[in-house]
N, C-alpha and C positions, 0 to 999 in steps of 0.2 A: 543593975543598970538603971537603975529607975523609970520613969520616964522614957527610956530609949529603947523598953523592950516591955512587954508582957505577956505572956502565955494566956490567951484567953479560956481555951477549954481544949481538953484532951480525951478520945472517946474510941474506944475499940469499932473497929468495923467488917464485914466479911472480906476488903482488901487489905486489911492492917488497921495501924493505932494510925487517928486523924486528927489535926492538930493545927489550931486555928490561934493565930497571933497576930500580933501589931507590932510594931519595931517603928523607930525615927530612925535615917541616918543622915546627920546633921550636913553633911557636905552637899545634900540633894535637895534641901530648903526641909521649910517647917513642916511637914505634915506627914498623917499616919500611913504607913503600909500595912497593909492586910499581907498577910500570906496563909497560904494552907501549904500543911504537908501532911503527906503519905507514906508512912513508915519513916523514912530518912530520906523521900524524896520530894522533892518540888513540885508542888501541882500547880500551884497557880501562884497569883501575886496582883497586888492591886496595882502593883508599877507599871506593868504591860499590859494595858488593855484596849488599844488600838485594834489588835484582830479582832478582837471577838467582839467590838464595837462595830467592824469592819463587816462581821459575819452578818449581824441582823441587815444594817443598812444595804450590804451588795445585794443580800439574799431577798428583803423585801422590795428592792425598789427595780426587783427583774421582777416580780409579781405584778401583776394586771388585776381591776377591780377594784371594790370597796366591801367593806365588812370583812375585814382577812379574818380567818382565823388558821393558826399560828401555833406549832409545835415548837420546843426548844428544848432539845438533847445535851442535857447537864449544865447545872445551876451554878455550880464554880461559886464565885462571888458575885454573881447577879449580873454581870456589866452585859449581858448580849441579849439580856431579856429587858433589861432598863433599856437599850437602845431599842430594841421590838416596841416596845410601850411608846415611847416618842413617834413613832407613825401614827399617824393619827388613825389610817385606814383599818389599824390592828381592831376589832375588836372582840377578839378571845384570846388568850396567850396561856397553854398548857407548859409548864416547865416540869422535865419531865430530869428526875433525879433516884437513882438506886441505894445513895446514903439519904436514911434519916436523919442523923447529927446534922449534915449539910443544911437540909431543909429547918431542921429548927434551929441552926442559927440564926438566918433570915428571918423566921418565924418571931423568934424572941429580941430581934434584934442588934444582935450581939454584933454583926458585920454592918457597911455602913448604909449599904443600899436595900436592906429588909423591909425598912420606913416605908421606901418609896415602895417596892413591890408589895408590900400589906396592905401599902391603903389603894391600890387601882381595883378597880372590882372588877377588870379583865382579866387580870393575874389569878391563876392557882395551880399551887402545886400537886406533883403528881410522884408518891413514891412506889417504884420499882425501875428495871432495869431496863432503860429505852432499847437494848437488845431484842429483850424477851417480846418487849411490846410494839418493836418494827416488825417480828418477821409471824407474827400472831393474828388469827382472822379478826379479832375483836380489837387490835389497834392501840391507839395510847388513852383516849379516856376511860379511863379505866369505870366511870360512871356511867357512860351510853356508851355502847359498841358499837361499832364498824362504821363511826365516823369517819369522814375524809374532810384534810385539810387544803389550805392555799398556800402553805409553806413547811419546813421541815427544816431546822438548823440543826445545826449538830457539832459539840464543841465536850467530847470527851477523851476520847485516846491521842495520845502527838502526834500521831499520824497515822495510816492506813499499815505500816511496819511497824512503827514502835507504839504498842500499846499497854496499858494500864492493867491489861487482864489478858492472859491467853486465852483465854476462851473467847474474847472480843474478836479473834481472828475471821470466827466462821460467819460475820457478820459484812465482808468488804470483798464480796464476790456476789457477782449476778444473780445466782437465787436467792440470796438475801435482801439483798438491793430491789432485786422486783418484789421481794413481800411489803417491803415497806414502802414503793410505791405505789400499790395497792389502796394506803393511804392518803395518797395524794389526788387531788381532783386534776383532773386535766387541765394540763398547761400550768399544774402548781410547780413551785420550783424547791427541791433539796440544795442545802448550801451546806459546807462541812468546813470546820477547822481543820489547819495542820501546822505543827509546830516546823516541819520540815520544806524543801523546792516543792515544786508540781510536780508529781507523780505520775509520768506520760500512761504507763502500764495500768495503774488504778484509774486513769481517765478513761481509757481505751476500755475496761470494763463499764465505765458508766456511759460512754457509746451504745454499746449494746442496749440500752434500755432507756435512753432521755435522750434530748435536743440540748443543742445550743451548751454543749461542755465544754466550760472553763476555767481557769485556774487563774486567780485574781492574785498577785504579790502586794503584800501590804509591807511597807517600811516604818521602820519608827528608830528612834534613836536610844541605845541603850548604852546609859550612861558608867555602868561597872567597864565598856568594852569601849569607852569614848567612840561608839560607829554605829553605822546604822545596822540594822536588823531588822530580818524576816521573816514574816509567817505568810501561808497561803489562803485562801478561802476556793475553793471548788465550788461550784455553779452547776447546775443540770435543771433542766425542764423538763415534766413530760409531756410526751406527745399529746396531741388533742385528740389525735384516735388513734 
């Protein structure tokens, strides 16, 4: 296909074989689509990135202050941590990712936003498994422990049901939830993607432990379905005491 497709790299990983390419399709104008896949399945795509654009912007501009510093649960193709970088308020930004291959894409380039995220000297990446390291005394920098942040985005499983990993389950209930806001400074706020509506039941868990819970609808237009399209972004504060 020349030009209209290329396999960039292909790399085993503890969820499967991962797989980073570029594609044109000429009826959607001229330009490259990133996509990654996961075994034979879709994870992302550089076409759709409106939520997770969505997620940095709703998620820091409920934050209060100056000097944020700044978690980001899964690197995908960078689009929610490039929007994190654009506050100007941000300055530290942890992106916190459990594939390697993922992070040296970016690292090397090879995706198209790596550029920008290499050269801000806020940005660094973090590998291991933002699971492990919300519900853990010692937290996500993995360089100084028991940091606390001003925010906490989170852009990996499609939803609080459909997830990437079964073992991600034990991670979207209240004692989980409180170890990772453990992390958070008072009045910081968790933001979460979801490929799916709002989740009244998973909200009603993040009740229990934050303020101010809500479920932001983000629209965009998807062009394969000529109609618009949804994802959610989720909102929580926590208490000041």
């Amino acid at each position: 296909m020349g030009l209209l497709f290329e396999q960039i790299d292909s790399q085993p990983s503890s969820l499967g074989e991962i797989t980073l390419r570029r594609r044109r399709i000429p009826a959607l104008g001229d330009r490259d689509i990133y996509e990654v896949k996961l075994g034979e399945e879709f994870l992302m795509s550089s076409m759709f990135v409106d939520a997770e654009v969505a997620l940095a912007d709703l998620g820091l501009n409920a934050v209060e202050g100056e000097q944020l510093k700044v978690v980001v649960g899964g690197l995908g193709l960078g689009y929610t941590a490039e929007a994190a970088l654009k506050h100007e308020r941000v300055s530290e930004l942890l992106v916190v990712d459990a594939l390697d291959t993922v992070i040296h894409w970016h690292q090397q380039e090879k995706v198209p936003l790596g550029k920008v995220l290499n050269a801000d000297p806020r940005c660094r990446y973090v590998l291991g498994s933002f699971f492990d390291l919300a519900v853990s005394e010692s937290g996500f920098d993995t360089e100084t422990s028991g940091r606390v942040f001003d925010a906490i985005l989170l852009d990996i499983d499609h939803s609080p049901r459909a997830l990437l990993n079964e073992s991600n389950a034990s991670f979207y209930n209240a004692e989980s939830l409180g170890r990772m806001a453990a992390h958070l400074r008072p009045g910081g706020v968790f933001a979460m993607w979801s490929n799916d509506p709002p989740d009244e039941p998973f909200m009603d868990v993040l009740r229990t432990l934050f303020t101010d819970v809500d479920a932001k609808v983000v629209s965009f237009y998807n062009p394969f379905q000529n109609r618009e399209s949804t994802n959610t972004v989720f909102l929580a504060r926590k208490p000041l005491s």
